[in-house]
N, C-alpha and C positions, 0 to 999 in steps of 0.2 A: 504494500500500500504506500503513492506516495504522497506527500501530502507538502506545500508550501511552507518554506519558512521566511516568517519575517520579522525585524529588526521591532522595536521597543516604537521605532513611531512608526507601525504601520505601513512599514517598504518593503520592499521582495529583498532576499537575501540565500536565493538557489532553494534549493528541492531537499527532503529527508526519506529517505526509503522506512516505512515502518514495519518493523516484524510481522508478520499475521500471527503467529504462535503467541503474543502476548497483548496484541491491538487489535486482532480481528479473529478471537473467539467467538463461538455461539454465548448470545448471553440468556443465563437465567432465575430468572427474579429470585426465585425458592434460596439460591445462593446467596447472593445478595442481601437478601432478608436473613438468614442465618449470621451474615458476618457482621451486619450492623448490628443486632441486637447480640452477639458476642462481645463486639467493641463497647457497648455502652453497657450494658451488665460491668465489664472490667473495670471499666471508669468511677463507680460507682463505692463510695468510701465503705457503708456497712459500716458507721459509726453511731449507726442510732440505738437507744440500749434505753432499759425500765428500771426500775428497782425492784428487784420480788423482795418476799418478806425477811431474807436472809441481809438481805443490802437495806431495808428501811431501818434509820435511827429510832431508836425506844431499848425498852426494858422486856426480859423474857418474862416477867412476871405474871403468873396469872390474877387479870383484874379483879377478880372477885371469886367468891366461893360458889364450887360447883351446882350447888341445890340449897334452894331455899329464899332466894330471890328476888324470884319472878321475871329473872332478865335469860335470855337465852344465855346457854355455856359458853363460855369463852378458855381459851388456850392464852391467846395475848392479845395485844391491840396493834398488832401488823400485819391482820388479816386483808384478806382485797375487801372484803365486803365492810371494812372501818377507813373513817376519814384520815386520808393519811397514810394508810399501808401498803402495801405490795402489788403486784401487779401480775396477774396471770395470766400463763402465752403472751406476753408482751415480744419486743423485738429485741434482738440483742447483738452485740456487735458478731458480725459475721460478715466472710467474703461473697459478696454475688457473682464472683467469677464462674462463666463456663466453659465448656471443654469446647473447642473444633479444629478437629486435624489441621496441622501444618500444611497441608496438599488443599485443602478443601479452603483454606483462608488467603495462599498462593492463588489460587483458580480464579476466588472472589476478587482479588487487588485484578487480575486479567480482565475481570467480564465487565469491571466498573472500567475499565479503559477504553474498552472495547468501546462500549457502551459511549462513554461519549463520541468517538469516533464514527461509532454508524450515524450520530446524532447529528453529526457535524460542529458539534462544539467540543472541538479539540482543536487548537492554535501553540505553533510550535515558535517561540521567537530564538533568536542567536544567542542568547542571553539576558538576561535577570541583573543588569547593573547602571546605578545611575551616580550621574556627577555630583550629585550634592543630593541633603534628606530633603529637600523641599516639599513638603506634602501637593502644593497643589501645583505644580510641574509635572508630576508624576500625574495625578487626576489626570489633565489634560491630555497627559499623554497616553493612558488607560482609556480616555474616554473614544480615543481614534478607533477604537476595536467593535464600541457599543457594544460594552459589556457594564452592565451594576452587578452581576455577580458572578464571582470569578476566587477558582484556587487556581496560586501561580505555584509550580513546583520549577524549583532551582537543580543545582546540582549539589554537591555534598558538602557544597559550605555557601550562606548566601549571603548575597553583599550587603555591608553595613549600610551603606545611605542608603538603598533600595527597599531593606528591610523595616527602615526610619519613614521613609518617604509613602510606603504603603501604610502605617500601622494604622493612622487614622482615617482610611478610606474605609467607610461602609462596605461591607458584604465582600471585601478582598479578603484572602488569606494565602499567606507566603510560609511554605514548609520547604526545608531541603528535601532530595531525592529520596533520602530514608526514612521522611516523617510522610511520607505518601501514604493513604490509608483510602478507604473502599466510604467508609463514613463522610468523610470531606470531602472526597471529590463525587459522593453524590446530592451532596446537603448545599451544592454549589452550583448555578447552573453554567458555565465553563469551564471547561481542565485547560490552563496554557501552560506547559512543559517547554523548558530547555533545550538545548540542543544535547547537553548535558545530562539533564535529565533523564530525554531519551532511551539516551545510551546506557546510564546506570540502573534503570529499570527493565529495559532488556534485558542487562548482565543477571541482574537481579531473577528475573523470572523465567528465564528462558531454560526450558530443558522440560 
């Protein structure tokens, strides 16, 4: 597949042959839908947590005497059903990480590539680097694509002003070669890759 590259304003700068083995998969959704809600389970702290009645502050003491009363028995007062006490089946700190094969999350970074590619919203420029951070130089010069929403993927290190220059642009987002993931580049609606990039996501996926 070949596909045009061009320059950061919008000018032709020769041709990129792209893999089919990693740009022009069959895509299918079922994939995709597994590796997203994979990436976002992982994400996910599992910091939320209750007190049961082992962890509420009080005394072991029984309130009152078993019979004679007139108040129902009591053990102590850090029971769930007293104001104050413990909390049952509550949540508690745990991972929501899940399992999906290395093969099957490889397949998925493919089909999301693909995917933009049959879509036509995949734009390859010669590079990811600007003269100065100026935020709204870069705008201008992002806006030559008519794109508002866009993951730019660099190569394995990306450049400091470029990286400055995009941060406060709405719906951009700038990851090196190896922060490429199936999540962003579908939560975005254009993939623009490197020349670099390219190449290190080929190396990366191809086999």
């Amino acid at each position: 597949m070949k596909l045009a590259v061009k320059t950061l304003e919008n000018k032709a700068a020769g041709d990129i042959t792209l893999d089919d083995s990693v740009f022009g998969v069959e895509v299918k959704q079922d994939i995709l839908h597994r590796m997203v809600n994979y990436q976002l389970d992982k994400r996910r702290a599992g910091t939320h947590a209750v007190k049961t009645r082992s962890d509420v502050a009080g005394r072991q003491k029984k309130p009152w005497k078993q019979k004679g009363t007139g108040r129902a028995r009591a053990g102590n007062l850090k029971r769930n059903i007293d104001r104050g006490g413990g909390v049952v089946h509550g949540p508690v700190v745990r991972s929501h990480a899940t399992s999906l094969p290395k093969k099957i999350r490889a397949l998925a970074l493919k089909m999301a590539l693909s995917a933009k590619a049959k879509e036509g919203k995949l734009i390859v420029i010669d590079e990811a680097k600007a003269k100065d951070h100026k935020t709204k130089a870069m705008a201008s010069a992002l806006g030559k694509f008519e794109m508002k929403s866009a993951l730019i993927v660099g190569g394995q290190e990306i450049d400091v002003n470029f990286a400055r220059a995009t941060a406060n642009i709405p719906l951009i987002d700038v990851v090196p070669s190896m922060g490429a993931n199936v999540y962003d580049i579908l939560r975005r609606d254009t993939l623009v890759l490197t020349k670099d990039a390219v190449n290190d996501l080929t190396d990366r996926l191809k086999g």
